[in-house]
DSSP file (Angstrom, degrees, kcal/mol; ACC not computed):
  #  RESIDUE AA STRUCTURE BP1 BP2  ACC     N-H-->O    O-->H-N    N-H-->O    O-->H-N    TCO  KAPPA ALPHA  PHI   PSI    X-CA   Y-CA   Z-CA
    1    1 A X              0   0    0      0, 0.0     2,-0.4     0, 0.0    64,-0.0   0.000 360.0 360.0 360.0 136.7  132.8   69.2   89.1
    2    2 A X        +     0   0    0     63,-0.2     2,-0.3     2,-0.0     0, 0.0  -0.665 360.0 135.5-146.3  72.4  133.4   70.7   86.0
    3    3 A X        -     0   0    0     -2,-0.4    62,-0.1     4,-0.0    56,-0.0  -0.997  51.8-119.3-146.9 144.4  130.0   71.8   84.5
    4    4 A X     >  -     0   0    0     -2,-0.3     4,-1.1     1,-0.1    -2,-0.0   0.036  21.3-126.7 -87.8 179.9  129.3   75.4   82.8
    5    5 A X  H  > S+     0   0    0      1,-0.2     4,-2.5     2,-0.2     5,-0.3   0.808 113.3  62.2 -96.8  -9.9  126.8   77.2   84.4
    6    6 A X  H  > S+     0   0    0      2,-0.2     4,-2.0     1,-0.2    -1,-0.2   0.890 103.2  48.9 -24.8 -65.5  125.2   77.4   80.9
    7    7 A X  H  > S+     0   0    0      2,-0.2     4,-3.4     1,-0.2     5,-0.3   0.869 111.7  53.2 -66.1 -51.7  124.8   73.4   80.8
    8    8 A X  H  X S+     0   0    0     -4,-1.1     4,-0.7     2,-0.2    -2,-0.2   0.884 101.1  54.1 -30.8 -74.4  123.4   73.9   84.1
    9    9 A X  H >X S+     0   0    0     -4,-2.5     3,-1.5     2,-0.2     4,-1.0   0.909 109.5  55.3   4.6 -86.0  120.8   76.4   83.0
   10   10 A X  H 3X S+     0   0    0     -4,-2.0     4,-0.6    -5,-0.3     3,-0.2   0.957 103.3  46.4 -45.0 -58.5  119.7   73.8   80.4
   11   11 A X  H >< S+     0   0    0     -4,-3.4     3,-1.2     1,-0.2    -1,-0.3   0.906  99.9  66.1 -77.1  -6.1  119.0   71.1   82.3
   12   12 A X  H << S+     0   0    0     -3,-1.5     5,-0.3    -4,-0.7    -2,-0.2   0.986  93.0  66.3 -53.8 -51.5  117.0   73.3   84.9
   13   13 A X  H 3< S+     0   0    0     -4,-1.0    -1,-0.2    -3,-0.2    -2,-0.1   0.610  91.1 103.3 -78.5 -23.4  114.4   73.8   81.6
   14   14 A X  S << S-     0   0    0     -3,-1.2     3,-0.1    -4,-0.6    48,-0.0   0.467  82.2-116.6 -47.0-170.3  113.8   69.5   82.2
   15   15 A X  S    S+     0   0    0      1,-0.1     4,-0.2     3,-0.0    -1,-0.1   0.511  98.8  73.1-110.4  -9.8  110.9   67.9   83.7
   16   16 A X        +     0   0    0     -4,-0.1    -1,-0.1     2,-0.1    -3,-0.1   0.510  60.5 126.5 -87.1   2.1  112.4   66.5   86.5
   17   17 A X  S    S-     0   0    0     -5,-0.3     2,-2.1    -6,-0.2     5,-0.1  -0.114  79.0 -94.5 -52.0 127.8  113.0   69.3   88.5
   18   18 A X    >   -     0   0    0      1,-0.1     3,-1.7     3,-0.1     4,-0.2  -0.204  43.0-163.4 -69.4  83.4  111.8   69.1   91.9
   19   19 A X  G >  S+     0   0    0     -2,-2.1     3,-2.1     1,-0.3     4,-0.4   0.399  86.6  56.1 -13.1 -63.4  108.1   70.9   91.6
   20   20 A X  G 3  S+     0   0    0      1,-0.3     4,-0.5     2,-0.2     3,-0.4   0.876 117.8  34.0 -75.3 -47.3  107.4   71.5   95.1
   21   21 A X  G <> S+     0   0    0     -3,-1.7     4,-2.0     1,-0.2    -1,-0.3   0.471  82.6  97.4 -84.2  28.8  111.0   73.7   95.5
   22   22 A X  H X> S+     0   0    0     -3,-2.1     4,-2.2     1,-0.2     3,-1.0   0.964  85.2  47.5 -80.4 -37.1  111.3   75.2   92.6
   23   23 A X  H 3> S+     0   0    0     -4,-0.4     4,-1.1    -3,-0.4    -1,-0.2   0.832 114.0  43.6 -55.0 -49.0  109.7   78.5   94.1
   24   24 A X  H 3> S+     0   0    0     -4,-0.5     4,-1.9     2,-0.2    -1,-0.3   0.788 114.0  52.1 -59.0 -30.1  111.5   78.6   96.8
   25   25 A X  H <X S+     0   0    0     -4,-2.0     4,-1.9    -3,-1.0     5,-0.4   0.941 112.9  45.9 -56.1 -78.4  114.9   77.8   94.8
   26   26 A X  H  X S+     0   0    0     -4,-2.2     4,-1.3     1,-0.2    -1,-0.2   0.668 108.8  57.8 -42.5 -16.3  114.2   80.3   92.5
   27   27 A X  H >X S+     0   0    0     -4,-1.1     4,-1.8    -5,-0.2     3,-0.7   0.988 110.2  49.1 -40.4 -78.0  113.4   82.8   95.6
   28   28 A X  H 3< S+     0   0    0     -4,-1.9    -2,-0.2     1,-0.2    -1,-0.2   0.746 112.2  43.0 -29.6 -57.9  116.6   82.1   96.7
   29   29 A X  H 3< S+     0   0    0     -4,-1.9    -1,-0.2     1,-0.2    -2,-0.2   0.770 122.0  36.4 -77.5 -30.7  118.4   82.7   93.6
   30   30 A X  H << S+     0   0    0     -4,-1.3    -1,-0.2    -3,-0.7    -2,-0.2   0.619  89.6 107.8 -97.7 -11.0  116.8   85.6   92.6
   31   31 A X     <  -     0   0    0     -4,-1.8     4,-0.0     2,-0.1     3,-0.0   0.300  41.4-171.2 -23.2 152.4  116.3   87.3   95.9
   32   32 A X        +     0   0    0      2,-0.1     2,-0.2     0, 0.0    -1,-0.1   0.051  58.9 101.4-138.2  32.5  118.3   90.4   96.8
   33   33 A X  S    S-     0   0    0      1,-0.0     2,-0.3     0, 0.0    -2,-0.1  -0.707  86.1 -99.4-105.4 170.6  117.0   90.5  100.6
   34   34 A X        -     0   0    0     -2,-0.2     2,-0.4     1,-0.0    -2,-0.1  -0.597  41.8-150.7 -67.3 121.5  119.3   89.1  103.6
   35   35 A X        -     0   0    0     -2,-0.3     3,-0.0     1,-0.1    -1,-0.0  -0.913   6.5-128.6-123.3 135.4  117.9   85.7  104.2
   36   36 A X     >  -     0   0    0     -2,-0.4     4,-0.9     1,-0.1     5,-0.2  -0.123  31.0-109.0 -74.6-170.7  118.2   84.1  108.0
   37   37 A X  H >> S+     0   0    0      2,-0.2     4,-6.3     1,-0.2     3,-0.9   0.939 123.2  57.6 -75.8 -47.3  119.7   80.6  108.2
   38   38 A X  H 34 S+     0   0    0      1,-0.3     4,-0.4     2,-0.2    -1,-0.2   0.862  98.9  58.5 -12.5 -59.6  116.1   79.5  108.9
   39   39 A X  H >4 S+     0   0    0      1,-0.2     3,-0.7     2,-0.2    -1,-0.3   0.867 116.3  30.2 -56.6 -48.4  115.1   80.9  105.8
   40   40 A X  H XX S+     0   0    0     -4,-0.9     3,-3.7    -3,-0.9     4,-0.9   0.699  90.6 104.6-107.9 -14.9  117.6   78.6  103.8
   41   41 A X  G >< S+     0   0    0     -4,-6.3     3,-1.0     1,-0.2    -1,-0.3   0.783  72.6  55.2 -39.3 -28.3  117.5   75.8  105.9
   42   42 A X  G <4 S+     0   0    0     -3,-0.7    -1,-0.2    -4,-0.4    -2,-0.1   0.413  91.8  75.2-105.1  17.6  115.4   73.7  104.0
   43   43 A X  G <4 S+     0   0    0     -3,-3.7     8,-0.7    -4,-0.1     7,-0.3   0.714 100.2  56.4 -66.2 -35.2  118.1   74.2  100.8
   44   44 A X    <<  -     0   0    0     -3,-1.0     2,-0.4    -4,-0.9     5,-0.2  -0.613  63.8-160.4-116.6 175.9  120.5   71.7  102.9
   45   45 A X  B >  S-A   48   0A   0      3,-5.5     3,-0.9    -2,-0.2     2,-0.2  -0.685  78.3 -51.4-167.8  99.7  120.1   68.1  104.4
   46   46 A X  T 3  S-     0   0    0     -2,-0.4    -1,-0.2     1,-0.2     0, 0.0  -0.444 123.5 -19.3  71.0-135.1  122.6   67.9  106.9
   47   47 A X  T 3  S+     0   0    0     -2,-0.2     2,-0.4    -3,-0.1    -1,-0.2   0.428 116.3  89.5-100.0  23.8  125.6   68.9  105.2
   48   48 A X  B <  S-A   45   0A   0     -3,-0.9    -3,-5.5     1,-0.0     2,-1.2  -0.737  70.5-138.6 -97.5 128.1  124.8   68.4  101.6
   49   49 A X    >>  -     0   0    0     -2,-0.4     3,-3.1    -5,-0.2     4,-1.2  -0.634  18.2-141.6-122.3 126.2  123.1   71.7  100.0
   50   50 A X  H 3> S+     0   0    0     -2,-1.2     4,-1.6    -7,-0.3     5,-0.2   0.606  88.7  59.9 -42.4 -23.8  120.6   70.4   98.0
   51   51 A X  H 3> S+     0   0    0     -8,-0.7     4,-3.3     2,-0.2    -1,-0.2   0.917 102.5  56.8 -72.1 -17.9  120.3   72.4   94.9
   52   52 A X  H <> S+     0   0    0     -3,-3.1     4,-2.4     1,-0.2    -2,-0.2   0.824 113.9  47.3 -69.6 -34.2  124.5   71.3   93.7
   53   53 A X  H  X S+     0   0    0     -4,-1.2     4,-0.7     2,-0.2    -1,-0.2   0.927 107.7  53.4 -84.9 -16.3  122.8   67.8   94.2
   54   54 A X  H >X>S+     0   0    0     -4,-1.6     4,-3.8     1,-0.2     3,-1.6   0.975 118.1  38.7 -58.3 -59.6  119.7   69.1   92.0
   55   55 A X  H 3X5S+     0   0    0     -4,-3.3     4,-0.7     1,-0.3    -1,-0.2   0.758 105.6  56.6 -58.7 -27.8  122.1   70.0   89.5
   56   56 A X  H 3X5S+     0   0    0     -4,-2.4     4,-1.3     1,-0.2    -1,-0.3   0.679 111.7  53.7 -90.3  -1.6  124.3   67.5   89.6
   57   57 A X  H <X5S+     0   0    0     -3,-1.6     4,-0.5    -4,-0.7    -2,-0.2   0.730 110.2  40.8 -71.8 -44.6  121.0   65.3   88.9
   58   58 A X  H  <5S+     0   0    0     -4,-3.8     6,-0.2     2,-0.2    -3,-0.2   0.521 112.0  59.4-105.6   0.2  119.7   66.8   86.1
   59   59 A X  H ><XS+     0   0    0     -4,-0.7     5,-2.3    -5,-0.6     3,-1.0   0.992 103.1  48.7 -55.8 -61.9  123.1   67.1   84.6
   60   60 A X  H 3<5S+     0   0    0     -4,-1.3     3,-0.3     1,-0.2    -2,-0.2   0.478 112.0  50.6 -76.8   1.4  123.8   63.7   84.6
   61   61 A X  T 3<5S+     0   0    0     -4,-0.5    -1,-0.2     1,-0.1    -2,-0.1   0.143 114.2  49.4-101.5  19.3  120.1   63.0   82.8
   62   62 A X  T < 5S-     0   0    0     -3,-1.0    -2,-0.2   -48,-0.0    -1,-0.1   0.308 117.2-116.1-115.1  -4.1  120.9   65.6   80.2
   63   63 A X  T   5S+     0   0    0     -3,-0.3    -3,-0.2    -4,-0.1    -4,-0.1   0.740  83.2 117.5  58.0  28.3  124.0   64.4   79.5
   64   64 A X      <       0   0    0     -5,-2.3    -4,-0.2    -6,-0.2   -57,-0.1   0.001 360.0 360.0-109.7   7.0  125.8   67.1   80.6
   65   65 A X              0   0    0     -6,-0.4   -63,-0.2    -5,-0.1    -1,-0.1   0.489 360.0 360.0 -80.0 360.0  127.9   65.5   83.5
């Protein structure tokens, strides 16, 4: 995948962004405490972790893919 983190950046600003984690994403991202796996567990589903599939969602509906 070969998308900047710039383009990235941009399409978070969209409307399709999933409401209910964006607080916890942005937790995540912005965080600078030691998080348990608990803690991030609900980032993956199974072995996919869900925000690279966020992104790679609102990439491709930005036209950024």
């Amino acid at each position: 995948m070969s998308v900047s983190l710039a383009s990235s950046l941009r399409g978070l600003r969209g409307s399709s962004r999933p409401t209910g984690q964006r607080p916890a994403f942005q937790a995540v991202l912005a965080g600078f405490e030691v998080y348990t796996p608990e803690q991030l567990q609900g980032l993956w589903d199974g072995e996919t972790w869900l925000p690279l599939r966020w992104l790679e969602a609102w990439s491709s509906q930005t036209g950024n893919a």
